[in-house]
N, C-alpha and C positions, 0 to 999 in steps of 0.2 A: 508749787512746792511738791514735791515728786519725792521729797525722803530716802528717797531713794533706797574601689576595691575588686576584688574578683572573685571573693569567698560564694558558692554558690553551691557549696551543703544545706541540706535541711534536712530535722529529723521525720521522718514520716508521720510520727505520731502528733505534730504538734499544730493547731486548730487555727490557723490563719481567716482570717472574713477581708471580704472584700467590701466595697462602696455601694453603701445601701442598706447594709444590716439592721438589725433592729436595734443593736446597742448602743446607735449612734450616729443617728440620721444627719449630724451635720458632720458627718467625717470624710474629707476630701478625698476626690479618687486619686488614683494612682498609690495607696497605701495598702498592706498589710497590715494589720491589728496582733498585738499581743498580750494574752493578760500577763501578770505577773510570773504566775510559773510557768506559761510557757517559755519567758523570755530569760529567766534564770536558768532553760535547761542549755539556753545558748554560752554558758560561762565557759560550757566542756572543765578543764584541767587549767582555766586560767587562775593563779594564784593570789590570796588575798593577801597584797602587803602593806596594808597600813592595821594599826591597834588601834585602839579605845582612846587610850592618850593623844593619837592624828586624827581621831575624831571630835576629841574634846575643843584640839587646838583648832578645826577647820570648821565646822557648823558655825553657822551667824547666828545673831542677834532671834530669839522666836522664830529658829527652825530648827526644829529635830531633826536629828540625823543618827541614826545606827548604824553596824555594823551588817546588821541584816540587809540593809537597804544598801550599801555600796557593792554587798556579796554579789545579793541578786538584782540587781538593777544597773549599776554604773561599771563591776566587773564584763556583764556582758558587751556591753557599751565602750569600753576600753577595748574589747578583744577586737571589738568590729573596727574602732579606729585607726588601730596597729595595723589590722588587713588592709584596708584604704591608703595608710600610711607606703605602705610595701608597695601595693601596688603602684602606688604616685611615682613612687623614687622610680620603679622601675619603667614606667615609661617614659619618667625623664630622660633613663638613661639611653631607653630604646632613640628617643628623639634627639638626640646630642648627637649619636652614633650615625643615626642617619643623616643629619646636615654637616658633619665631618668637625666638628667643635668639641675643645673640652668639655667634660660634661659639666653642669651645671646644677645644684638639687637646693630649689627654694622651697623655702619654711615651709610648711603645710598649716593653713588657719582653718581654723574651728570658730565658725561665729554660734556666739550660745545668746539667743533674745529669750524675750517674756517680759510681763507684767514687773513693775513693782510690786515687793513681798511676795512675790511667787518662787523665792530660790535660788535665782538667777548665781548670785554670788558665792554662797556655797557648794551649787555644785560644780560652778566653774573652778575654784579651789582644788574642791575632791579629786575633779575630773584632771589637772592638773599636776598633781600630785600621784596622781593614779599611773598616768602616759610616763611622766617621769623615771616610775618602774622598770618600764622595759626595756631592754636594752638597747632596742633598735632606735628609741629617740629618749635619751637622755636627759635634753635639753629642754625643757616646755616652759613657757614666759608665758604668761597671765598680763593684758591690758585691757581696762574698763573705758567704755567709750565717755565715763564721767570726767576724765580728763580735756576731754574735746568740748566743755561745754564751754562756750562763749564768760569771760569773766563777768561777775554779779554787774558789776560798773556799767557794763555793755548793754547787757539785759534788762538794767533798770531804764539806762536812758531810750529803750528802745520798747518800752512797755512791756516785754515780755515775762516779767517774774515770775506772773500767773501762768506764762505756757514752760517754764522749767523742766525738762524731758522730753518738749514735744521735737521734733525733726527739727525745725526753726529756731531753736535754742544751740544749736551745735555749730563748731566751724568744722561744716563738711571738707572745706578745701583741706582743710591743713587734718581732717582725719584719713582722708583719701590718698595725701603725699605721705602720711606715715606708711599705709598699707604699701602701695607701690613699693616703700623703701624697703619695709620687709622682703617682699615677694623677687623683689632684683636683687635681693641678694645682699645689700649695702651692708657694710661692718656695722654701723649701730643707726637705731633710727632711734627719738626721742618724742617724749611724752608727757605734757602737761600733767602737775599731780594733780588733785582733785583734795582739798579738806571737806568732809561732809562735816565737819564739827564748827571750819569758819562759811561754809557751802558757800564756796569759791575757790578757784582758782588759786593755787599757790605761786606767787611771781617767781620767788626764786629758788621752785625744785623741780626736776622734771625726774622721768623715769626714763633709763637708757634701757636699749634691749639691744641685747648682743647675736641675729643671728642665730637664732633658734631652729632646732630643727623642727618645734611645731609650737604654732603661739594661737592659746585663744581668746580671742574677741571679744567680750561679752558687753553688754548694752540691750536698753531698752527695744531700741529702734538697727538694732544692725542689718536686720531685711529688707528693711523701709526701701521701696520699689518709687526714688521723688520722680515726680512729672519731669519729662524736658531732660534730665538727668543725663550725661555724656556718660558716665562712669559711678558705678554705684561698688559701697562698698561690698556687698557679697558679690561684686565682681572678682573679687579678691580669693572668696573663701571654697574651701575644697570640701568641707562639711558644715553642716550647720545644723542646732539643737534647736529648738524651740519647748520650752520649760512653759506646760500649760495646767489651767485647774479654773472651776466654775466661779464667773465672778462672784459671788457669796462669799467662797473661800479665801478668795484674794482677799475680801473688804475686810473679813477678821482678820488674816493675819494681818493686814495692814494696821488696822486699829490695835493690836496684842503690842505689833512692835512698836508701835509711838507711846503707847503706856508706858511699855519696856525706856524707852531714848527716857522718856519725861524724869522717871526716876534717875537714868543715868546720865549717858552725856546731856541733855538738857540743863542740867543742873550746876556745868563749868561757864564759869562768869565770860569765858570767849565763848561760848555756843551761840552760833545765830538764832537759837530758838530757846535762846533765858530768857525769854517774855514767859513762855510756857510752862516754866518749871513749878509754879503754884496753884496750877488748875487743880481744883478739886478732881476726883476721880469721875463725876460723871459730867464736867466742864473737859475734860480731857477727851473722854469716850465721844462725847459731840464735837467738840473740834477737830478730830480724825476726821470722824466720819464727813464733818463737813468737807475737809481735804479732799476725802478720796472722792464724794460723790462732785466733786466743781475742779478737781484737776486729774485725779487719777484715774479714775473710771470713763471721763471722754477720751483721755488718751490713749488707754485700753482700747475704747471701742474703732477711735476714729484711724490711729495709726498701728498699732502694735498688733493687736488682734488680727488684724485683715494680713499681716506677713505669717503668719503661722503655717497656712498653705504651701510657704516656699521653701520650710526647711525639710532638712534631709529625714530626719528623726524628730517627734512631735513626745513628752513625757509629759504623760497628763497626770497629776495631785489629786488622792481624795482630800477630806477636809482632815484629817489626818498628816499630811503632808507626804505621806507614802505614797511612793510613783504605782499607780493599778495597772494601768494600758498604757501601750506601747504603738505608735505607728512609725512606720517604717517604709521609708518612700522607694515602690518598685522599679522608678526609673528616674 
């Protein structure tokens, strides 16, 4: 149960470290480091247009979200993806030009991983909404790899309920033929919906995507590097987020938001988890944590965590949920 470019300005003044510092001795090389206000002086003249009210409507379940925090944190974040974004189109276009072909300009994916209860899902919303803004892509469609999980039916006959989120719980084939459909270009690819309220598989809705000029990915495991693997999905992706923060912090807000479900959707007679809507409050707080400590936190350790290294940008949570440091991958 898993609950589920070529910009190459910098201001002089702003305090980059390298691999090996003392703030953060498991920090993979090849990154730059930024605390908070260095990385908000990267906003420049980027404009903030979402309110209070697009923040009310977009923050999940037990995650805070301000307006301070899209300023200086997901504002700079947008401005860099825009540049990446440009840059892409443009060497598409350089490369159409040179093999004498119409030119061609496929979506640009943004896969966004992490932990459960680390984020993941609001800020792929915000960050969604954000790209939206600008002019240069309009178009930005949001797909959760929750769609691709194997139907309950499957996973039951196949022992898996207790691995639900792990790598092995998903039909890679059929998330891998979506991606490709995006990336060629196809007029619509389609998308299993996902009920986290019946956690299963909806038979008869899917989600169409039209063609986007940028869609992002977001899932547990979108890094996930399988053995043997011919084709892996961040073969696909042009950027990639990794949404991180100290397992401690995850296991509260884990435990915060299952309190939060218990009084709400727990509580609707189709919820696969109305067994749990009469747990006393500290029958509740120990059933979490049992959760996270026997399916979320191996999965943390065993799959999810170990792809962190391979995204593009790393946004690490204090217990706060405010993004402190920033890495940022120099090649």
């Amino acid at each position: 149960m898993y609950l589920r470019g070529s910009d190459n300005w910098m201001p002089e003044d702003l305090d980059t470290r390298r691999f090996g510092c003392d703030r953060d001795a498991e920090m993979p090389p090849a990154y730059d480091v930024f605390n908070r206000t260095e990385w908000s002086r990267l906003r420049l003249n980027t404009p903030l247009t979402l309110s209070n009210e697009d923040i009310a409507q977009l923050r999940g379940l037990a995650d805070p979200l301000s307006l301070d925090e899209v300023a200086n944190i997901y504002l700079p974040l947008s401005r860099l993806l825009n540049l990446h974004f440009t840059g892409a189109r443009k060497l598409n276009v350089a490369k159409d030009a040179f093999l004498g072909r119409p030119v061609h300009l496929p979506p640009y994916i943004i896969g966004v991983a992490g932990s459960v209860a680390v984020g993941k899902s609001t800020f792929s919303r915000v960050l969604k909404r954000l790209l939206s803004r600008w002019p240069d892509h309009p178009h930005v469609e949001l797909v959760t790899t929750d769609g691709f999980l194997q139907p309950r039916r499957l996973l039951e006959q196949r022992g898996l309920m207790q691995r639900k989120g792990f790598p092995e719980s998903y039909d890679l084939r059929r998330m891998i033929a979506f991606l490709a459909a995006i990336k060629t270009g196809n007029a619509e690819a389609r998308v299993p919906v996902y009920s986290h309220l019946a956690y299963d598989i909806l038979p008869d809705r899917e989600q169409v995507v039209h063609r986007p000029d940028i869609l992002v990915f977001e899932g547990l495991n979108v890094l996930q590097a399988m053995s043997g693997a011919a084709i892996l999905a961040s073969d696909f992706f042009d950027f990639s987020v990794y949404i991180d923060a100290a397992e401690e912090h995850i296991a509260t807000w884990y435990v915060e938001r299952f309190l939060l479900l218990q009084r709400t959707a727990f509580q609707q007679q189709g919820s696969y988890f109305y067994h749990y809507r009469n747990l006393s409050h500290d029958a509740a707080i120990a059933e979490a944590n049992k959760i996270w400590r026997q399916i979320n936190l191996p999965n943390l350790r065993e799959n999810i965590h170990p792809t962190r290294q391979r995204a593009r940008i790393v946004l690490r949570k204090g217990v706060d949920h405010r993004t402190n440091e920033i890495w940022l991958r120099r090649i």
